[in-house]
C-alpha positions as a printed Julia matrix, in Angstrom:
170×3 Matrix{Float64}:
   7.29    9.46  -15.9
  10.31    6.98  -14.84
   9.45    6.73  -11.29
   8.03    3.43  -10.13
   4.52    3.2    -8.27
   3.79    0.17   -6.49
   0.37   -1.09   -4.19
   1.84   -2.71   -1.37
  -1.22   -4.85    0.57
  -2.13   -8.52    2.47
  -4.81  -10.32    1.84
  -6.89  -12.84    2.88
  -7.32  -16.16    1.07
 -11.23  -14.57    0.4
  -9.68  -10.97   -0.91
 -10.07   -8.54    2.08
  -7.35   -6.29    3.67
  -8.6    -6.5     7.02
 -11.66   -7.23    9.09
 -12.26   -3.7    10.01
 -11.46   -0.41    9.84
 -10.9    -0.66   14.03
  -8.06   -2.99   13.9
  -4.17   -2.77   12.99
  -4.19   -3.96    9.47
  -1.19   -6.16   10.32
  -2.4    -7.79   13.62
  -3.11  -11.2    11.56
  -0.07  -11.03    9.02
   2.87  -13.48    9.13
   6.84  -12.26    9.54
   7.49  -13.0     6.35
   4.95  -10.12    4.95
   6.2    -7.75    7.54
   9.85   -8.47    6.41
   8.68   -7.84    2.69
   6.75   -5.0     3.86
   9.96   -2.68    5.31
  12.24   -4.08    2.59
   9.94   -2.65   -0.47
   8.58    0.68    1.34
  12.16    1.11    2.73
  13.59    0.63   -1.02
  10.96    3.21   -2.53
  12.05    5.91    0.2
   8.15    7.63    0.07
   4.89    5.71    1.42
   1.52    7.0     0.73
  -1.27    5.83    2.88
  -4.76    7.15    3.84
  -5.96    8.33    7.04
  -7.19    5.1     8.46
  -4.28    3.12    7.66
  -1.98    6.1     8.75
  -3.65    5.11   12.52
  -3.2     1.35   12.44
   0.54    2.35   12.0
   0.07    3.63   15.5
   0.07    7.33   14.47
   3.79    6.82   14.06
   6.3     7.96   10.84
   7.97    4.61    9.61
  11.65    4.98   10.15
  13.44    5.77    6.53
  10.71    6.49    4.92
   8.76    9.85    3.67
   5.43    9.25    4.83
   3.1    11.06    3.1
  -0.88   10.92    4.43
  -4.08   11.75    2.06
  -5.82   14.06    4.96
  -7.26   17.79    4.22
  -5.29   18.37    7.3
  -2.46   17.29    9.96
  -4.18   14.95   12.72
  -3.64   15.34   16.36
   0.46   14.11   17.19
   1.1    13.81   13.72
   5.36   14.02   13.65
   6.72   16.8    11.29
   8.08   14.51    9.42
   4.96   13.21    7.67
   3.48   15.45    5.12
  -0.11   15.86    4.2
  -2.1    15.78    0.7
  -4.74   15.94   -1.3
  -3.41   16.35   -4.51
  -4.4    13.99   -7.49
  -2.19   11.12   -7.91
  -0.41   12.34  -11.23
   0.16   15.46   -9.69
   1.36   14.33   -6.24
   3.78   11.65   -8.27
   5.13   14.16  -10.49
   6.11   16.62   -7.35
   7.58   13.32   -5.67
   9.77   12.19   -9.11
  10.9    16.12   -9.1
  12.15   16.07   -5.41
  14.72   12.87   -7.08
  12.26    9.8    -5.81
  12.51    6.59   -7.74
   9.82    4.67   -6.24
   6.8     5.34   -4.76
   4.78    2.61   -2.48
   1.06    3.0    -2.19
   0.14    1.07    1.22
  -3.78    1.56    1.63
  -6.49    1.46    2.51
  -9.19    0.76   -0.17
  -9.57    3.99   -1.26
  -6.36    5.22   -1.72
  -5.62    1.96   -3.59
  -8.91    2.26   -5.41
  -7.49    6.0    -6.63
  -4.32    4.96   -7.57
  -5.1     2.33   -9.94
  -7.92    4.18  -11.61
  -5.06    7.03  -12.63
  -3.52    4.3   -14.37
   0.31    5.16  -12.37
   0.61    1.86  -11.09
   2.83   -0.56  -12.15
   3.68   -3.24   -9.99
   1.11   -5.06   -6.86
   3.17   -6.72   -4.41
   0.74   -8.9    -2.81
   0.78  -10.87    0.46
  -1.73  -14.08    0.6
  -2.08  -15.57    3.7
  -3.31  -18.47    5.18
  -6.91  -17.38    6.55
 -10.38  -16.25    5.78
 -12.71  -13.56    7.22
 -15.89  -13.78    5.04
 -16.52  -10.45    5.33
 -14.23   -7.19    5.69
 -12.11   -4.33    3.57
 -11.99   -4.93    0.04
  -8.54   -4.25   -1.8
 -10.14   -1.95   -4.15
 -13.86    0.21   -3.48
 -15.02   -0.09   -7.07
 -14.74   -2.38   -9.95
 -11.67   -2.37  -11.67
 -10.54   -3.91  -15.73
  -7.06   -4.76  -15.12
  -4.52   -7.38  -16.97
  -1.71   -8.25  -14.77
   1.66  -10.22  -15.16
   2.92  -12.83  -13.05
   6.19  -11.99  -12.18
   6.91  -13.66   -9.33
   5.4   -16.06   -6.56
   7.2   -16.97   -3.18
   5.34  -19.71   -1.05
   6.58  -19.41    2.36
   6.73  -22.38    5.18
   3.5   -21.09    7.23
   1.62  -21.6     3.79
   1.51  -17.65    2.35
   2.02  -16.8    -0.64
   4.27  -13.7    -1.48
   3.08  -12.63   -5.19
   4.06  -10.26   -7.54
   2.24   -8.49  -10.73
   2.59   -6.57  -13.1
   0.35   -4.17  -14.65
   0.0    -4.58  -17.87
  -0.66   -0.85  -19.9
């Protein structure tokens, strides 16, 4: 496969996504990972989320984007625009690198990340790091995971987060 899949996620400095499943996962995220956020999902052109982190979006389709929800069906005011699966990840990529998609950005939750990187697609993590602490929440990924990645690039911003980037090694 050429197409490029990428986990898109913040973080805390103690490794959780977000408190809760009950809040907006970017309620406590600086501009500068917003900013980072539409610029990467807006480059890939498809986002892939799961059901939970569909609603802290609002239960709104990001603008310029194919948004594309792991749910066995549509939820209540979901737009026409956003499209529904529960295909395995190799098979949903290859559909998406057929219909002429370059990139693909996998924005969360845990299990959706969790699934992603266990079919060994991924290739990039574009990871936000800020400034706080929550002692307990969301984990990035449900299970345990044997990854090497790549340092490819690290971005420390005034407010004190870090903007990192990895790559998987295969």
């Amino acid at each position: 496969m050429n197409i490029k899949i990428f986990i898109i996620a913040a973080l805390s400095v103690d490794g959780f996504i977000a408190r809760d499943s009950s809040a907006p996962s970017t309620v406590w995220t600086s501009k500068e990972d917003k900013k980072r956020f539409v610029e990467l999902t807006k480059r890939a052109g498809v986002i892939v989320t799961g059901q939970n982190t569909w609603k802290t979006f609002g239960g709104r389709a990001l603008k310029d984007r194919l948004n594309i929800i792991y749910s066995p069906e549509r939820l209540p005011d979901m737009p026409e625009s956003v499209e529904t699966t529960t295909k395995e990840p190799t098979e949903l990529i290859q559909e998406l690198e057929t219909r002429g998609f370059k990139e693909v950005a996998i924005c969360g939750g845990s299990q959706i990340y969790t699934m992603f990187m266990k079919s060994g697609l991924v290739d990039s993590l574009y990871l936000t790091i800020e400034p706080t602490l929550f002692g307990n929440g969301i984990r990035l990924f449900k299970e345990t995971l044997d990854y090497k990645l790549e340092l490819v690039n690290l971005e420390k911003t005034e407010s004190g987060t870090l903007l990192v980037e990895y790559k998987v090694i295969k």
